[in-house]
N, C-alpha and C positions, 0 to 999 in steps of 0.2 A: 507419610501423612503428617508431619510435623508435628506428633505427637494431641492431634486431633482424635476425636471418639468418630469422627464421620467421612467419608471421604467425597470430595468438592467437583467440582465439573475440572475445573482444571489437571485434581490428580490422573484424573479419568484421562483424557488428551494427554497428560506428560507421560503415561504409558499406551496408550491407543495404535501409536505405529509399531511398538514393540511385538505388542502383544496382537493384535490382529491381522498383519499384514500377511504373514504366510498363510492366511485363511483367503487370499484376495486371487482369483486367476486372470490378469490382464488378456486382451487382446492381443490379438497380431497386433493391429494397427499400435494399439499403445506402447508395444514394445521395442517396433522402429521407429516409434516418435520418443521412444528414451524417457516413457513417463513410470517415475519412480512410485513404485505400487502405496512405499509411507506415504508420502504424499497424498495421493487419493481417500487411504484410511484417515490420515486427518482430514481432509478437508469432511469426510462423509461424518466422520465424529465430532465436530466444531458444528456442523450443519446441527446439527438433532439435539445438541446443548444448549 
């Protein structure tokens, strides 16, 4: 947090792949198209900030 009292939409997204992605269950489809589950968590958490 940079020694901030608040935390910023960005810290949010610098851990959003970490932290939520083993919560995400891909498709078939997506997983023979090799689509990387962080990827999807950010794009869904960038979406909604």
């Amino acid at each position: 947090m940079e020694g901030k009292d608040f935390v910023s939409p960005e810290n949010v997204l610098g851990i959003a792949k970490s932290v939520l992605a083993h919560r995400v269950i891909l498709s078939y489809e997506a997983i023979i198209d090799k689509v990387d589950v962080r990827d999807v968590v950010y794009e869904i958490a960038s979406e909604n900030l």
